[in-house]
N, CA and C atoms of all chains as a GROMACS GRO file, in nm:
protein
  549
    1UNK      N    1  -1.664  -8.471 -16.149
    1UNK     CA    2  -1.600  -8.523 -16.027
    1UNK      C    3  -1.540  -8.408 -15.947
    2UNK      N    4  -1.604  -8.431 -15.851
    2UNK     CA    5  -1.517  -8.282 -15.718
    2UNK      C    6  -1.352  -8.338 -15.722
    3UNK      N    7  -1.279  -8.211 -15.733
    3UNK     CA    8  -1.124  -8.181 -15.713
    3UNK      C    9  -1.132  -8.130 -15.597
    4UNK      N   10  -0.980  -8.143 -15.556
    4UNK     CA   11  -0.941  -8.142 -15.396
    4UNK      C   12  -0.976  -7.972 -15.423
    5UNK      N   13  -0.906  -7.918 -15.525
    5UNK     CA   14  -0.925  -7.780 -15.530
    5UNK      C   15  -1.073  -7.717 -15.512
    6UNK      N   16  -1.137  -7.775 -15.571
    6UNK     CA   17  -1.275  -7.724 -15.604
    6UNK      C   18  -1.324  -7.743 -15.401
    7UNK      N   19  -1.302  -7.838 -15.369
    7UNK     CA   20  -1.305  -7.832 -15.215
    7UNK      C   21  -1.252  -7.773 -15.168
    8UNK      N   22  -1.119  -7.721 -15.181
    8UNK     CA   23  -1.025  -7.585 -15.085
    8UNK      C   24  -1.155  -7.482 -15.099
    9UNK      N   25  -1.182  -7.442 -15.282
    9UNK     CA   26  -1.247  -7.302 -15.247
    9UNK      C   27  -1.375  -7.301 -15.203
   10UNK      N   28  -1.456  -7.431 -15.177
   10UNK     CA   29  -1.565  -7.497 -15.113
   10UNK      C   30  -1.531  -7.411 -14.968
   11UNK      N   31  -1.441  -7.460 -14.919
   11UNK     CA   32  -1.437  -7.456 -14.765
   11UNK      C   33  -1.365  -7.276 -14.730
   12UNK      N   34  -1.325  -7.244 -14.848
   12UNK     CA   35  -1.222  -7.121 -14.877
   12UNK      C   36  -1.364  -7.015 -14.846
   13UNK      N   37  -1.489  -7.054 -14.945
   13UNK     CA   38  -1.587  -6.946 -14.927
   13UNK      C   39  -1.687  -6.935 -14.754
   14UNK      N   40  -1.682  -7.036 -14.690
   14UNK     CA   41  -1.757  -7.024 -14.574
   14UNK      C   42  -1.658  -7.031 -14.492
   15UNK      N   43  -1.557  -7.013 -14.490
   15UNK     CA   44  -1.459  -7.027 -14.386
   15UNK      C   45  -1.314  -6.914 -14.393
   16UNK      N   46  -1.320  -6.860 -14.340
   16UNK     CA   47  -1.195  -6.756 -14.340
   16UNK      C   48  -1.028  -6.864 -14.325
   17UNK      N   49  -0.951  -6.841 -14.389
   17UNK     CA   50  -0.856  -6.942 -14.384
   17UNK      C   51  -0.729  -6.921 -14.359
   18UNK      N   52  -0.628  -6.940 -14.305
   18UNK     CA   53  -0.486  -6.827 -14.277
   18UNK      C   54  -0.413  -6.919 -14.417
   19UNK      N   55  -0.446  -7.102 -14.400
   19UNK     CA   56  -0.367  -7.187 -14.482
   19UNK      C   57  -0.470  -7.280 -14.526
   20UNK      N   58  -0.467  -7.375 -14.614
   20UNK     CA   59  -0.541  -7.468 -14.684
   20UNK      C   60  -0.451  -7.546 -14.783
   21UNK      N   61  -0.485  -7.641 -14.750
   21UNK     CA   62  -0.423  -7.746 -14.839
   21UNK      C   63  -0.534  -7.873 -14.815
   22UNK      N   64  -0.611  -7.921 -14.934
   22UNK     CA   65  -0.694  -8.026 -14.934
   22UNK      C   66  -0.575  -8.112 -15.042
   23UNK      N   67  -0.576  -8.263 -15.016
   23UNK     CA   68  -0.540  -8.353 -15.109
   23UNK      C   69  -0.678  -8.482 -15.147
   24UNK      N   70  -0.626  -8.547 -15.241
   24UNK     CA   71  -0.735  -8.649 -15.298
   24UNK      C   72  -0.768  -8.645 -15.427
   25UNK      N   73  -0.771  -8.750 -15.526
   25UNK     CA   74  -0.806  -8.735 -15.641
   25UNK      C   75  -0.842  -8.816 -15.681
   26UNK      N   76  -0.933  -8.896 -15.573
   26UNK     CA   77  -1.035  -9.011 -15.686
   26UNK      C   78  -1.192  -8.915 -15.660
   27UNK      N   79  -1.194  -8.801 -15.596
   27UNK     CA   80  -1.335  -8.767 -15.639
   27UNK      C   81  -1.420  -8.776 -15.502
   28UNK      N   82  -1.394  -8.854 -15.419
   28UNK     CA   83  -1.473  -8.846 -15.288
   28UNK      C   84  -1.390  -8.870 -15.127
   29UNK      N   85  -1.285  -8.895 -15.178
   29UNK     CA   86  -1.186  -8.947 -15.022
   29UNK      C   87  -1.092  -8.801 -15.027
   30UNK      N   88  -1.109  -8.729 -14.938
   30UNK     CA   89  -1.041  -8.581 -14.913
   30UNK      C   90  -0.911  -8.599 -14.835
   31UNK      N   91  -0.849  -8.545 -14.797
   31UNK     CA   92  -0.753  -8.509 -14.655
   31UNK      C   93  -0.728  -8.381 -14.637
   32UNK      N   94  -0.765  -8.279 -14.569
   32UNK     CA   95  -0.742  -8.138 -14.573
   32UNK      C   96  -0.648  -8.099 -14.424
   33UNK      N   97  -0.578  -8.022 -14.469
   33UNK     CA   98  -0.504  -7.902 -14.315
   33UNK      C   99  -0.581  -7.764 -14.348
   34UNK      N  100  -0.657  -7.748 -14.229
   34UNK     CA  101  -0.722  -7.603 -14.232
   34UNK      C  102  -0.674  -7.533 -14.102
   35UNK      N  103  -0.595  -7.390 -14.159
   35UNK     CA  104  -0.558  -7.320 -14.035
   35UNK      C  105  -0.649  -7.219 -14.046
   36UNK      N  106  -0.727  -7.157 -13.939
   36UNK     CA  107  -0.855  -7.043 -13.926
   36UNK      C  108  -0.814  -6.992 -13.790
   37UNK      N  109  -0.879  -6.830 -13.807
   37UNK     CA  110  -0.855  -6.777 -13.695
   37UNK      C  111  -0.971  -6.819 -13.620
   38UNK      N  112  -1.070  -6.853 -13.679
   38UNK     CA  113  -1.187  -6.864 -13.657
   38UNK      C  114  -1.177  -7.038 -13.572
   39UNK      N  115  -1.114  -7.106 -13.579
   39UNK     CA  116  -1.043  -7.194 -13.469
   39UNK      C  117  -1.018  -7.203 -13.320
   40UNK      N  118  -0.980  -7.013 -13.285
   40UNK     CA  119  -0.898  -7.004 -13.160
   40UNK      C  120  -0.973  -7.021 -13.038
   41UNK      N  121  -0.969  -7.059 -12.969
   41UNK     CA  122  -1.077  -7.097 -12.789
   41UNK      C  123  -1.162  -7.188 -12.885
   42UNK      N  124  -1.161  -7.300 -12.958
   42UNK     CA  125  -1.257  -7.387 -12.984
   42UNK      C  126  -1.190  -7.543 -12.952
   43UNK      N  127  -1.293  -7.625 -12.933
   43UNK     CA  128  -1.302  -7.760 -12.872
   43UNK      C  129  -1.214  -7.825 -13.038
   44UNK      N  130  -1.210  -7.930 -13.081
   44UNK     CA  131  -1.184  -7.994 -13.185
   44UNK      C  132  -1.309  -8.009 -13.248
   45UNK      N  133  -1.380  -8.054 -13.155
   45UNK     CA  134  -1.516  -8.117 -13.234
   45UNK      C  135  -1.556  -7.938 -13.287
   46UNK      N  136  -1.539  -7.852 -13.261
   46UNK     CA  137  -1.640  -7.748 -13.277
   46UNK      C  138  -1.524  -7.688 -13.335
   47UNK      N  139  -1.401  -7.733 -13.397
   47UNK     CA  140  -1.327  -7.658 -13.507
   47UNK      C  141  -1.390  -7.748 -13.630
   48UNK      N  142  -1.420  -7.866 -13.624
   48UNK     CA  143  -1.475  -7.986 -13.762
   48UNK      C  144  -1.585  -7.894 -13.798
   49UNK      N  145  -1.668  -7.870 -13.695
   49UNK     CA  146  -1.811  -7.851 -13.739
   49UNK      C  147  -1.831  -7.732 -13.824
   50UNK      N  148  -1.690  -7.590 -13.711
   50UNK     CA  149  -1.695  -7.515 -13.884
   50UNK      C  150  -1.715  -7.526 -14.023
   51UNK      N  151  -1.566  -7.631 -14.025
   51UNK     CA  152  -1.563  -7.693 -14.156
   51UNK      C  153  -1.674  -7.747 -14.217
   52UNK      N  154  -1.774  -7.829 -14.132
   52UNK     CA  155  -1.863  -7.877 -14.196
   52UNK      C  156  -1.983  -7.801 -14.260
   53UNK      N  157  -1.968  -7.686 -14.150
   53UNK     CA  158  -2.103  -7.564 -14.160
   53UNK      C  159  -2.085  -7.512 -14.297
   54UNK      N  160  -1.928  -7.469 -14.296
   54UNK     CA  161  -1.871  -7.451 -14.417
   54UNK      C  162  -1.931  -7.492 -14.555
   55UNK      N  163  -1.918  -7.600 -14.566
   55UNK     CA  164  -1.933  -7.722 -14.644
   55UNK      C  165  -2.073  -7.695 -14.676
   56UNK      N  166  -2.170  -7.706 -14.571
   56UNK     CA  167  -2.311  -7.701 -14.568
   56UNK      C  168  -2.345  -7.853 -14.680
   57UNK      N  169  -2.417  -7.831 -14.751
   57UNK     CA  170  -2.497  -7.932 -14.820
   57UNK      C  171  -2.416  -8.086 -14.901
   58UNK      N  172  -2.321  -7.965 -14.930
   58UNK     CA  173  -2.218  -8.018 -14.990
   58UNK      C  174  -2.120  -8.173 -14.946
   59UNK      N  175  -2.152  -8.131 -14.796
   59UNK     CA  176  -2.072  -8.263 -14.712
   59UNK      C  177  -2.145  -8.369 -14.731
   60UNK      N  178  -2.286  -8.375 -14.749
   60UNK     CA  179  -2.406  -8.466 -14.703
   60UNK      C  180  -2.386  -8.497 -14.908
   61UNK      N  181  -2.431  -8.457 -15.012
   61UNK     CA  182  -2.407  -8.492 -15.146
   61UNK      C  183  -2.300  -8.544 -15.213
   62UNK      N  184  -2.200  -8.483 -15.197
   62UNK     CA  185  -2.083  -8.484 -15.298
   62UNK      C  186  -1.956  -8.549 -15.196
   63UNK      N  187  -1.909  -8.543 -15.095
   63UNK     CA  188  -1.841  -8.563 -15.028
   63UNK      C  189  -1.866  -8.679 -14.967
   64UNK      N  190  -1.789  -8.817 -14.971
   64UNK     CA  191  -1.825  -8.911 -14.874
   64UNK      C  192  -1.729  -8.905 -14.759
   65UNK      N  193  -1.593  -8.874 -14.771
   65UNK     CA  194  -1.560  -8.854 -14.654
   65UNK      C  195  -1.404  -8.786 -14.687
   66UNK      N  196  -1.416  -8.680 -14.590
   66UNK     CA  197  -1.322  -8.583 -14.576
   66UNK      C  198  -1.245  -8.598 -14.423
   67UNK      N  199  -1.100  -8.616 -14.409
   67UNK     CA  200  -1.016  -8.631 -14.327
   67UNK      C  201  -0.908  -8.475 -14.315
   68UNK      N  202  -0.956  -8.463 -14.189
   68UNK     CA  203  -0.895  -8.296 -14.144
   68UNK      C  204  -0.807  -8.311 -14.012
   69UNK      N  205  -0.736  -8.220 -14.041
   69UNK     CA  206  -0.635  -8.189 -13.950
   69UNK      C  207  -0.629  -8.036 -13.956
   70UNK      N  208  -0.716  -7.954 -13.820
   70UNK     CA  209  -0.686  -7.825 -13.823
   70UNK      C  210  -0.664  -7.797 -13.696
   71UNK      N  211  -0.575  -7.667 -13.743
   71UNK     CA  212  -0.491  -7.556 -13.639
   71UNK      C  213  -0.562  -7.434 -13.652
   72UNK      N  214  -0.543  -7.374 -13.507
   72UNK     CA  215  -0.510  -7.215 -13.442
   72UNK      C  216  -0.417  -7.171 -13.509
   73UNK      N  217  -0.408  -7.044 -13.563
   73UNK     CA  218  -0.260  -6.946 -13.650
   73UNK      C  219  -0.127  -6.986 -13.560
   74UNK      N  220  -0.170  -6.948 -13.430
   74UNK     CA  221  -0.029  -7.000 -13.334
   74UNK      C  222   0.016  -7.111 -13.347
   75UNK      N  223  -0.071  -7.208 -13.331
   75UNK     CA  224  -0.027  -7.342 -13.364
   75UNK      C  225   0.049  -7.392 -13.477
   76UNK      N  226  -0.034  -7.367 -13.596
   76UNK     CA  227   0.013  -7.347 -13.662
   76UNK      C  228   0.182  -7.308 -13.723
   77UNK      N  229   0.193  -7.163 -13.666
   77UNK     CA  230   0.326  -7.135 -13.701
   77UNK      C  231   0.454  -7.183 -13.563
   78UNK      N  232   0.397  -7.232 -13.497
   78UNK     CA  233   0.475  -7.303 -13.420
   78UNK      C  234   0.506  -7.436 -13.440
   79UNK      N  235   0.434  -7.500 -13.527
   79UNK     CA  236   0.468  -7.641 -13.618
   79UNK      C  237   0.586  -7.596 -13.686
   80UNK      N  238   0.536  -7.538 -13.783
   80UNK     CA  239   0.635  -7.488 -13.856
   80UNK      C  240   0.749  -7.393 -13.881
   81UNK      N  241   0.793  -7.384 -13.767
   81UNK     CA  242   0.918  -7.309 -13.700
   81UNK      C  243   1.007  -7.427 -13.720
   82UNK      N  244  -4.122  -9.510 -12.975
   82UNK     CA  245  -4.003  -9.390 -12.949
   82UNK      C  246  -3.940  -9.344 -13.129
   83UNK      N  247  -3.892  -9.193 -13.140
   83UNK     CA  248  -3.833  -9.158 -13.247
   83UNK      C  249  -3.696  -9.184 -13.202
   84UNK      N  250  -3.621  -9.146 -13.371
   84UNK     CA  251  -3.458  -9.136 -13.359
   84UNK      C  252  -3.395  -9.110 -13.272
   85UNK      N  253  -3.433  -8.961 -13.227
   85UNK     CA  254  -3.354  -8.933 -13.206
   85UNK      C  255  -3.319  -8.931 -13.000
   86UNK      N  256  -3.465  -9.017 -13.010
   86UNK     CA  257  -3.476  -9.020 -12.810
   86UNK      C  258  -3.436  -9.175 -12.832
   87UNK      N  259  -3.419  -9.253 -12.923
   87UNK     CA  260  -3.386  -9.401 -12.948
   87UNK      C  261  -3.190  -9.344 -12.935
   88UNK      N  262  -3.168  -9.235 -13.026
   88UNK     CA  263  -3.053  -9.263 -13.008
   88UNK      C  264  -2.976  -9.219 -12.892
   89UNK      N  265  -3.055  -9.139 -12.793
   89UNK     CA  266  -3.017  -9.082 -12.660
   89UNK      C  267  -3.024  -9.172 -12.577
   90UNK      N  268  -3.093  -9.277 -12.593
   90UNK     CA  269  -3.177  -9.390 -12.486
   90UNK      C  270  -3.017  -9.479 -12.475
   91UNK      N  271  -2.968  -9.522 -12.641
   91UNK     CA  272  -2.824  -9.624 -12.646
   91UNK      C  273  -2.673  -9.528 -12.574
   92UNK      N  274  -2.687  -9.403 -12.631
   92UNK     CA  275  -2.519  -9.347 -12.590
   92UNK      C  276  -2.562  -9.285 -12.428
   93UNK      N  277  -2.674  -9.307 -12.359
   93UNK     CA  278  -2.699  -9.282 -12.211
   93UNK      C  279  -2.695  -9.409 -12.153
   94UNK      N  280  -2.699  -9.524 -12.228
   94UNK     CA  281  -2.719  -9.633 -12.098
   94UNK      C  282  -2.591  -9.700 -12.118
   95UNK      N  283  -2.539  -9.674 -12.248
   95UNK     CA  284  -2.409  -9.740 -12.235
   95UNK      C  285  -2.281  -9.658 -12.245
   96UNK      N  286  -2.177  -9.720 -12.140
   96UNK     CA  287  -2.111  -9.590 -12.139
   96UNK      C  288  -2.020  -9.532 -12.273
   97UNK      N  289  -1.956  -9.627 -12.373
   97UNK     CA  290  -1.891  -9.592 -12.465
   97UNK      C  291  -1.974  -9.678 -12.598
   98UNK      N  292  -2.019  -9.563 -12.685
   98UNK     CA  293  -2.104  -9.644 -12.748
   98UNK      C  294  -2.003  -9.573 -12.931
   99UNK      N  295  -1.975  -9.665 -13.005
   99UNK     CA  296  -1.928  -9.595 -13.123
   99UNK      C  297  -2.032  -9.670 -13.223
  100UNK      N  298  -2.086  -9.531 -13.311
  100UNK     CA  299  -2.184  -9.544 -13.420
  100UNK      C  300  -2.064  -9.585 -13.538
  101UNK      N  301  -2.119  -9.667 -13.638
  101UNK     CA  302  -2.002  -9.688 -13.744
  101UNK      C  303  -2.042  -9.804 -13.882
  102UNK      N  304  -1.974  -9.797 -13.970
  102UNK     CA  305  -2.052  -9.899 -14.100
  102UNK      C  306  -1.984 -10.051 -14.039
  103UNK      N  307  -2.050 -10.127 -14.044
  103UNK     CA  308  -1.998 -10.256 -14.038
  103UNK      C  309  -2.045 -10.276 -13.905
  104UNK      N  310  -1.950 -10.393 -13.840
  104UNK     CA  311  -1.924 -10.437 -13.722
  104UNK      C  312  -1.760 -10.444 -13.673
  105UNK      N  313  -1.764 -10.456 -13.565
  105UNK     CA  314  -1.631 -10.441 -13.555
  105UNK      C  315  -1.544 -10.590 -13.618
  106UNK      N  316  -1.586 -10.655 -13.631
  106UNK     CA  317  -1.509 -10.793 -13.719
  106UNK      C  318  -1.532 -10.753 -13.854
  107UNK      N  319  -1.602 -10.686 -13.894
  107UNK     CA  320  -1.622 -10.648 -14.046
  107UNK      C  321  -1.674 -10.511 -14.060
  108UNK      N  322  -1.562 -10.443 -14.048
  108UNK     CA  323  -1.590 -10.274 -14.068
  108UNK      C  324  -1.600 -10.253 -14.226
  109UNK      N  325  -1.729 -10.196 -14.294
  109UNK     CA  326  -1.708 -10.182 -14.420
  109UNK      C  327  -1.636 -10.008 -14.435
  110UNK      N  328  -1.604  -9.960 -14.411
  110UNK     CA  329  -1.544  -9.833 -14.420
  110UNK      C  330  -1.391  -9.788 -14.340
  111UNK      N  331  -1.286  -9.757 -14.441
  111UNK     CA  332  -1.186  -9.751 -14.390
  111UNK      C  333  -1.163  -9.699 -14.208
  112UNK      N  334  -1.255  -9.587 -14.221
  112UNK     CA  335  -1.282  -9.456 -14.117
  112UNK      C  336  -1.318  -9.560 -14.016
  113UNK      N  337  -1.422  -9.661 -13.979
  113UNK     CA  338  -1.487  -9.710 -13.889
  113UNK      C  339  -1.374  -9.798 -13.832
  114UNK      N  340  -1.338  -9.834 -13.962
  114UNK     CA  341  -1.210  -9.991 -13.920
  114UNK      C  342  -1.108  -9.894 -13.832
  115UNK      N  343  -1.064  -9.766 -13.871
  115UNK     CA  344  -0.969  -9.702 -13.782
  115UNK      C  345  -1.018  -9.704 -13.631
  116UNK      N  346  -1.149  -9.646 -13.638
  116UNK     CA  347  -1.235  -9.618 -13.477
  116UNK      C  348  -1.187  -9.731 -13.430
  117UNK      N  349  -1.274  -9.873 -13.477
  117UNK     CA  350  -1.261  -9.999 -13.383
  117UNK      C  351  -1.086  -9.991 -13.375
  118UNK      N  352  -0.976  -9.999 -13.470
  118UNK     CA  353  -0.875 -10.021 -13.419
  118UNK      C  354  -0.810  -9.958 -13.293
  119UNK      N  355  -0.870  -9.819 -13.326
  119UNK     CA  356  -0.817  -9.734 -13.196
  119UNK      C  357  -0.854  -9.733 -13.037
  120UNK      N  358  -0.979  -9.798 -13.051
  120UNK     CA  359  -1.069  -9.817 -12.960
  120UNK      C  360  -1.027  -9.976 -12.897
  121UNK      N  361  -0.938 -10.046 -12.996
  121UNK     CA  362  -0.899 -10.182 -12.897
  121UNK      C  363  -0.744 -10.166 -12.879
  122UNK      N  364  -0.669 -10.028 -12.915
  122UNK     CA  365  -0.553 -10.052 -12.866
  122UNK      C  366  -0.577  -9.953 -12.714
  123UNK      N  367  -0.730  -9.915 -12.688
  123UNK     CA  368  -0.697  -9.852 -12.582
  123UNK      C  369  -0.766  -9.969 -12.515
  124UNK      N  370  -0.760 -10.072 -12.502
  124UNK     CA  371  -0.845 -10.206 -12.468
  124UNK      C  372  -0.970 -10.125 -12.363
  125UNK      N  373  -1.048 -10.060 -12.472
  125UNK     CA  374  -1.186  -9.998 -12.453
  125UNK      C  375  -1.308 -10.165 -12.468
  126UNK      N  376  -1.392 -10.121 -12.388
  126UNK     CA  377  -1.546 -10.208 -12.370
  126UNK      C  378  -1.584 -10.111 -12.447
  127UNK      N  379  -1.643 -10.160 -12.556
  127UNK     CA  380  -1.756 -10.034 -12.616
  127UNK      C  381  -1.876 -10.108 -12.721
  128UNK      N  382  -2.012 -10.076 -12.719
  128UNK     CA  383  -2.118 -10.099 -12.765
  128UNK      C  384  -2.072 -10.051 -12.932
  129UNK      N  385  -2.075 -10.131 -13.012
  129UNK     CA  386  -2.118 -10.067 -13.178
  129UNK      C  387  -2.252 -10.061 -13.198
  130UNK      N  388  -2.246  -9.966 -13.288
  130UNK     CA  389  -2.393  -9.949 -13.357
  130UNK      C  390  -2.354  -9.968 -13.466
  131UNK      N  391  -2.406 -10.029 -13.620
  131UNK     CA  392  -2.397 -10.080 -13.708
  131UNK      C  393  -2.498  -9.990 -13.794
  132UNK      N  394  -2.491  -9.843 -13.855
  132UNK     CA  395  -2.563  -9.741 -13.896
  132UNK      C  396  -2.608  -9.798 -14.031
  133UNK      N  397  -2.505  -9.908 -14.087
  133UNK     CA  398  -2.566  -9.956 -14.220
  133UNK      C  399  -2.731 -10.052 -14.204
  134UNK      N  400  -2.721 -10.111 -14.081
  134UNK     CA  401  -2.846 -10.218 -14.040
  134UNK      C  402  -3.003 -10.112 -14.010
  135UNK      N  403  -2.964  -9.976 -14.013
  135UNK     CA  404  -3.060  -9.914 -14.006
  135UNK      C  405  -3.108  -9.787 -14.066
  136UNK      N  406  -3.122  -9.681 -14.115
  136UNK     CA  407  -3.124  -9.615 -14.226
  136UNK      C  408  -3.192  -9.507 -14.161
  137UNK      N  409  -3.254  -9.499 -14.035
  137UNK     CA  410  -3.333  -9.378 -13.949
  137UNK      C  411  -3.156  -9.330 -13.871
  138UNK      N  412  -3.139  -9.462 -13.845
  138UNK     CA  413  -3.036  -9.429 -13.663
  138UNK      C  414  -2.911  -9.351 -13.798
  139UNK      N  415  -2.891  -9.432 -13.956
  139UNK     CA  416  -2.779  -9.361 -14.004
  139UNK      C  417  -2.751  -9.249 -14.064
  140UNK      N  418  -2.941  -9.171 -14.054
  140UNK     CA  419  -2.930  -9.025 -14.088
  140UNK      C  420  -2.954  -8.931 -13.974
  141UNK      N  421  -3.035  -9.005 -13.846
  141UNK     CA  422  -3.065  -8.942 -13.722
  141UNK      C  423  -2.949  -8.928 -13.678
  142UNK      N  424  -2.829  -9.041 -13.665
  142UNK     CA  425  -2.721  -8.988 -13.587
  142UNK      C  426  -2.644  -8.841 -13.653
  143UNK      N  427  -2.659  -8.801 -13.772
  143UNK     CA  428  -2.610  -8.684 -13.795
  143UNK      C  429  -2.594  -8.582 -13.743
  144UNK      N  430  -2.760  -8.567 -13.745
  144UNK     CA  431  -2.859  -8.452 -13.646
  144UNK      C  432  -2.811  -8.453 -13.520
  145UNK      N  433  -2.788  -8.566 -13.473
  145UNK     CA  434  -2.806  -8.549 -13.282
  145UNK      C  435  -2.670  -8.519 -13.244
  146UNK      N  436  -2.542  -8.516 -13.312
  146UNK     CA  437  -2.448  -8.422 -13.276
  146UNK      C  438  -2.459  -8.303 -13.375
  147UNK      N  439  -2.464  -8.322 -13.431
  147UNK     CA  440  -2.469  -8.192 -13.596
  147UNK      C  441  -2.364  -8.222 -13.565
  148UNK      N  442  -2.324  -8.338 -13.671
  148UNK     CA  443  -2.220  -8.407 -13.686
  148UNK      C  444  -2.198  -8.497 -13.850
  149UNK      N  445  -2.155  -8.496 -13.944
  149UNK     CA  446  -2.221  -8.539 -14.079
  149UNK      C  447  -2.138  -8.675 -14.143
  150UNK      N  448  -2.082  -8.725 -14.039
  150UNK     CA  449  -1.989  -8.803 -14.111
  150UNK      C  450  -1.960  -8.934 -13.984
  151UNK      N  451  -1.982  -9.039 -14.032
  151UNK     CA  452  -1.963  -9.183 -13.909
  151UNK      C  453  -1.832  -9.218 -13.960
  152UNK      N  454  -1.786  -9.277 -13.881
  152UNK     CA  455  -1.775  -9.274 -13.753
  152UNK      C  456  -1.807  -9.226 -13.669
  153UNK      N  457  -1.906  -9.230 -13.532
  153UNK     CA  458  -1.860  -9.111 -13.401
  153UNK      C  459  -1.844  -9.192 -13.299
  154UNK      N  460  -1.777  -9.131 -13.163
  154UNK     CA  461  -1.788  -9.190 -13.057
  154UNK      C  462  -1.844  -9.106 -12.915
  155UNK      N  463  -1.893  -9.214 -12.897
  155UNK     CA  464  -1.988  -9.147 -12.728
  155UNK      C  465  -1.959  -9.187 -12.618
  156UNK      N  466  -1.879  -9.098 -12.527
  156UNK     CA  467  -1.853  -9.158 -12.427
  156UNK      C  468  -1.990  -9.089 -12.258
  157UNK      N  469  -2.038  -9.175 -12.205
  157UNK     CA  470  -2.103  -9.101 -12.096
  157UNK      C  471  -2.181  -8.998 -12.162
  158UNK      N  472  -2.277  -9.032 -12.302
  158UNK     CA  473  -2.397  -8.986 -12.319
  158UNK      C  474  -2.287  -8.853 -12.421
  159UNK      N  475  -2.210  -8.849 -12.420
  159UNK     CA  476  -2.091  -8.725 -12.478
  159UNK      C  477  -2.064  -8.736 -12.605
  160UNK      N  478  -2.081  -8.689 -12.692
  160UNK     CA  479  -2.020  -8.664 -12.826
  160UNK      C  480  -1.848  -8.606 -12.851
  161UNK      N  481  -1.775  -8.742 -12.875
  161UNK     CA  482  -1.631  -8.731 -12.865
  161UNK      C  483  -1.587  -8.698 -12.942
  162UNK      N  484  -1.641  -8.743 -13.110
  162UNK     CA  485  -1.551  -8.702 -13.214
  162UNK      C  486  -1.528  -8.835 -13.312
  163UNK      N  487  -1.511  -8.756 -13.442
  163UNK     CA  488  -1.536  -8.871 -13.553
  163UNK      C  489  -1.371  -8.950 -13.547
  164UNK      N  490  -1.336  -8.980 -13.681
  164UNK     CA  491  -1.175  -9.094 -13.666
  164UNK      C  492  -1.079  -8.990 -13.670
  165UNK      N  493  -1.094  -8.865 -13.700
  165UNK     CA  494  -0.961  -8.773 -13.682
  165UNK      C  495  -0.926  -8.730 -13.526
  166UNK      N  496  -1.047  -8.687 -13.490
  166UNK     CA  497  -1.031  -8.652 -13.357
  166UNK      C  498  -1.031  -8.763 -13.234
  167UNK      N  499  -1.065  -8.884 -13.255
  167UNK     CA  500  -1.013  -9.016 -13.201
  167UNK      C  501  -0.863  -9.027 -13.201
  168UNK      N  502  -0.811  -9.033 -13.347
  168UNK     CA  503  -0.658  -9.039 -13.358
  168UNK      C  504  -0.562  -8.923 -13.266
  169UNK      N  505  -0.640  -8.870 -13.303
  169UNK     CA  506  -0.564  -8.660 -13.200
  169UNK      C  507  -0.584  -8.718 -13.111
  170UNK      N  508  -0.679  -8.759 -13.057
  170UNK     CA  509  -0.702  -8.768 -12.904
  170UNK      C  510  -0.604  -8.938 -12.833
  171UNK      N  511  -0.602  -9.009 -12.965
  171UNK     CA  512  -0.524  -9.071 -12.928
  171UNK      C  513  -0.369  -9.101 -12.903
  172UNK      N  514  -0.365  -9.019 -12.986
  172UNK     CA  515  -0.210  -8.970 -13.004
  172UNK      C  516  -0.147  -8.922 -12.885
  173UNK      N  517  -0.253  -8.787 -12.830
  173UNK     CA  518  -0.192  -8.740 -12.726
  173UNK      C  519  -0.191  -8.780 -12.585
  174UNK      N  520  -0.288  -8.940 -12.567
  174UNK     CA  521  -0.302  -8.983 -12.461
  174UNK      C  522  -0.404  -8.948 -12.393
  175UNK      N  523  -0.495  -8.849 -12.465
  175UNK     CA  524  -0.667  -8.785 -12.376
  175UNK      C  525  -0.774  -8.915 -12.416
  176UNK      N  526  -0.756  -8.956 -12.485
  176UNK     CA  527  -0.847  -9.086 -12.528
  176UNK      C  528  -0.841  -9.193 -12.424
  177UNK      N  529  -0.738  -9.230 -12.372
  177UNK     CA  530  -0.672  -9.329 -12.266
  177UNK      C  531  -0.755  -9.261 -12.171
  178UNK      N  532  -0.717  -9.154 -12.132
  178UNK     CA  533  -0.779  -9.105 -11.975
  178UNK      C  534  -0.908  -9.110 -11.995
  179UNK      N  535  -1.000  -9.084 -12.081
  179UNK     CA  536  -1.134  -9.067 -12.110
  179UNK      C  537  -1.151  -9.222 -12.094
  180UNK      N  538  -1.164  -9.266 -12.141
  180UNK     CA  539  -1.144  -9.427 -12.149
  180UNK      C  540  -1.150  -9.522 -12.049
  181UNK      N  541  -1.057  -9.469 -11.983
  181UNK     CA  542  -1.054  -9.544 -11.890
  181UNK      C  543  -1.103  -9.518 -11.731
  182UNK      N  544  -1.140  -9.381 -11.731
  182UNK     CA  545  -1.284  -9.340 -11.638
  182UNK      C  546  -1.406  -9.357 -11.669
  183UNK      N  547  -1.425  -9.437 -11.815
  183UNK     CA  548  -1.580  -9.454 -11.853
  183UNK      C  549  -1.600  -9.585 -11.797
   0.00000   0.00000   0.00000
């Protein structure tokens, strides 16, 4: 059974990451925060698709559905100020 | 006609079209049931597609955004975004304006 972890370093290896935190532990329902620099001047839809590129095969097999919430570094640390 | 000019033919002629499991009275997937909910608190007109009733349109729609996961929504032939980016967009009030110029 896929762990939320085993998905952080899923998304950890195709994706450069500033922060990561995936939750979920029945095995296929995710929720992740991904902060990337690789984010910055991008649409929403075309920050997911990283993630998904990321993911590659993996999204379409093992994953039925993953729920994301990602930030720009700025953004980011301006949340959390 | 193939998939994927079948599925250009529905999100071009209608203006807000959301792909999704179920129907909107019977969404079988948490994700879809969110779409339709979000989509009638913006008291949106919108076409469903029912991706479970067909098995071309529920792997073609992937491809035609390179997009891997249904829910999606189409507004004006446009690829909007699955149930996270619905919620973002609804949250901040860009969903409303989109919405309500379609």
């Amino acid at each position: 059974m896929l762990s939320a972890a085993q998905l952080e370093n899923y998304i950890k290896d195709g994706l450069a990451c500033d922060y990561i935190k995936v939750l979920g532990d029945d095995g296929t329902h995710f929720e992740a925060v991904i902060v990337s620099p690789s984010f910055v001047g991008k649409s929403m839809v075309a920050q997911h698709q990283l993630v998904y590129a990321a993911l590659g095969d993996k999204m379409r097999a093992e994953i039925h559905a993953l729920s994301m919430k990602t930030y720009v570094p700025s953004k980011w640390q301006e949340i959390n100020q | 006609m193939d998939t994927q000019a079948r599925i250009k033919e529905t999100v071009t002629t209608n203006n807000v079209v959301l792909y999704m499991k179920g129907s909107p009275k019977f969404p079988q997937c948490g994700f879809s049931n969110l779409a339709t909910q979000i989509l009638d608190a913006c008291n949106a007109k919108y076409t469903a597609v029912d991706v479970l009733q067909d098995q071309e349109i529920r792997e073609g729609i992937k491809q035609y955004a390179n997009w891997p996961t249904i829910p999606q929504l189409y507004v004006k032939g446009e690829f909007v975004g699955g149930s996270d980016i619905m919620r973002a967009m609804y949250e901040s009030g860009e969903l409303q304006t989109l919405l309500a110029g379609a």
